[in-house]
C-alpha positions, 0 to 999 in steps of 0.5 A: 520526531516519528520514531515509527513508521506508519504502514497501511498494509492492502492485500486480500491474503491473510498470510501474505498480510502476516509476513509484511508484519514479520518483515518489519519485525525480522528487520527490527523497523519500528512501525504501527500498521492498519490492515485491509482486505479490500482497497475500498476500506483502505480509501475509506480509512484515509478519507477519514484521516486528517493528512498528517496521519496519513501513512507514511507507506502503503503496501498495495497488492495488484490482484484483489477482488472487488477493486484491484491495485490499479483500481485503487490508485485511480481514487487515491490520486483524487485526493489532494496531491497535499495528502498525498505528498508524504505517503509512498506507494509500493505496489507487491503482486505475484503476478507474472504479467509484465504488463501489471509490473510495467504499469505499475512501475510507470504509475507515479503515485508508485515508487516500488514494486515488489515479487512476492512473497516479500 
Protein backbone atom coordinates (compact mmCIF):
# COMPACT_ATOMS: atom_id res chain seq x y z
CA UNK A 1 0.00 0.00 0.00
CA UNK A 2 1.36 3.62 -0.86
CA UNK A 3 1.15 5.82 1.90
CA UNK A 4 2.44 9.03 -0.20
CA UNK A 5 1.20 10.33 -2.99
CA UNK A 6 3.78 10.86 -6.06
CA UNK A 7 3.62 14.30 -7.65
CA UNK A 8 5.64 15.53 -10.67
CA UNK A 9 5.22 19.42 -10.23
CA UNK A 10 5.71 21.30 -14.13
CA UNK A 11 5.79 25.08 -14.09
CA UNK A 12 8.36 27.56 -14.76
CA UNK A 13 7.82 29.82 -11.56
CA UNK A 14 9.73 28.97 -8.55
CA UNK A 15 6.98 30.51 -6.31
CA UNK A 16 3.86 29.10 -7.91
CA UNK A 17 6.32 25.60 -7.34
CA UNK A 18 6.63 26.44 -3.75
CA UNK A 19 2.99 27.12 -2.92
CA UNK A 20 1.89 23.65 -4.85
CA UNK A 21 4.44 22.31 -2.04
CA UNK A 22 2.84 24.38 0.81
CA UNK A 23 -0.50 23.19 -0.57
CA UNK A 24 0.07 19.59 0.36
CA UNK A 25 1.69 20.53 3.64
CA UNK A 26 -1.15 23.00 4.55
CA UNK A 27 -3.65 19.89 3.65
CA UNK A 28 -1.25 17.54 5.80
CA UNK A 29 -1.39 15.18 2.16
CA UNK A 30 1.66 12.99 2.49
CA UNK A 31 3.56 13.04 -0.77
CA UNK A 32 7.03 13.00 -2.49
CA UNK A 33 7.42 15.36 -5.64
CA UNK A 34 9.92 15.80 -8.53
CA UNK A 35 10.22 19.60 -9.56
CA UNK A 36 10.76 20.87 -13.21
CA UNK A 37 10.88 24.13 -14.92
CA UNK A 38 10.87 23.02 -18.25
CA UNK A 39 8.21 20.23 -19.68
CA UNK A 40 10.81 18.53 -21.61
CA UNK A 41 12.89 17.56 -18.58
CA UNK A 42 9.64 16.41 -17.09
CA UNK A 43 9.23 13.87 -20.66
CA UNK A 44 12.70 13.05 -19.99
CA UNK A 45 12.40 12.04 -16.39
CA UNK A 46 9.22 9.66 -16.86
CA UNK A 47 10.85 8.33 -20.11
CA UNK A 48 13.44 7.19 -17.81
CA UNK A 49 11.19 5.74 -15.11
CA UNK A 50 9.83 2.13 -15.43
CA UNK A 51 5.64 2.61 -15.10
CA UNK A 52 5.25 1.65 -11.79
CA UNK A 53 7.14 4.96 -10.62
CA UNK A 54 5.31 6.99 -12.64
CA UNK A 55 3.49 9.72 -10.73
CA UNK A 56 0.62 9.35 -9.44
CA UNK A 57 -0.40 13.26 -10.39
CA UNK A 58 1.25 15.81 -12.39
CA UNK A 59 0.55 19.41 -11.74
CA UNK A 60 1.15 20.98 -15.42
CA UNK A 61 1.20 24.78 -16.27
CA UNK A 62 -0.22 26.12 -19.71
CA UNK A 63 2.41 29.00 -20.05
CA UNK A 64 5.78 28.11 -20.10
CA UNK A 65 8.54 28.67 -22.28
CA UNK A 66 10.34 26.30 -24.61
CA UNK A 67 7.19 23.97 -24.59
CA UNK A 68 4.02 24.77 -23.37
CA UNK A 69 1.31 22.72 -21.55
CA UNK A 70 -0.51 21.55 -24.32
CA UNK A 71 3.09 20.92 -26.10
CA UNK A 72 3.74 18.64 -23.28
CA UNK A 73 0.37 16.54 -23.53
CA UNK A 74 1.19 15.88 -27.26
CA UNK A 75 4.61 13.84 -26.23
CA UNK A 76 2.91 12.36 -23.15
CA UNK A 77 0.13 10.70 -24.99
CA UNK A 78 3.05 8.57 -26.91
CA UNK A 79 3.48 6.77 -24.33
CA UNK A 80 2.07 3.66 -23.90
CA UNK A 81 -1.66 4.57 -22.46
CA UNK A 82 -0.39 1.55 -19.92
CA UNK A 83 1.98 4.14 -18.52
CA UNK A 84 -0.21 6.26 -18.32
CA UNK A 85 -3.16 4.63 -16.86
CA UNK A 86 -2.15 5.32 -13.25
CA UNK A 87 -0.85 9.23 -13.67
CA UNK A 88 -3.74 11.86 -13.37
CA UNK A 89 -3.17 15.24 -15.13
CA UNK A 90 -4.17 18.30 -13.80
CA UNK A 91 -3.50 21.24 -15.72
CA UNK A 92 -3.09 24.96 -13.69
CA UNK A 93 -2.66 28.57 -15.64
CA UNK A 94 -3.27 31.74 -15.03
CA UNK A 95 -4.35 32.56 -18.10
CA UNK A 96 -7.70 34.32 -18.61
CA UNK A 97 -8.13 32.70 -22.17
CA UNK A 98 -11.04 30.55 -22.44
CA UNK A 99 -10.06 28.96 -25.17
CA UNK A 100 -6.58 27.62 -22.92
CA UNK A 101 -9.04 26.55 -20.16
CA UNK A 102 -11.54 24.84 -22.71
CA UNK A 103 -9.18 22.89 -24.34
CA UNK A 104 -7.73 22.08 -21.49
CA UNK A 105 -10.75 20.94 -19.81
CA UNK A 106 -11.75 18.78 -23.16
CA UNK A 107 -8.04 17.24 -23.31
CA UNK A 108 -8.54 13.56 -22.06
CA UNK A 109 -5.09 12.98 -20.41
CA UNK A 110 -6.43 16.07 -18.19
CA UNK A 111 -9.07 15.45 -15.32
CA UNK A 112 -8.73 19.24 -13.76
CA UNK A 113 -7.85 22.35 -14.13
CA UNK A 114 -7.14 24.56 -11.83
CA UNK A 115 -6.92 29.18 -11.67
CA UNK A 116 -4.01 30.04 -9.89
CA UNK A 117 -2.60 30.54 -7.63
CA UNK A 118 -3.80 27.55 -6.17
Amino acid sequence: MQDKLSVVMIDDSTLDLLLYQEFFKYYKIPHESQTFFYAGDALEFLASNEPINWPDLILLDIQMPEMNGFDFLNEYVKFPEAQRRKTKVIMVSSSIDSGDIDKAKMHPEVVDILQKPI
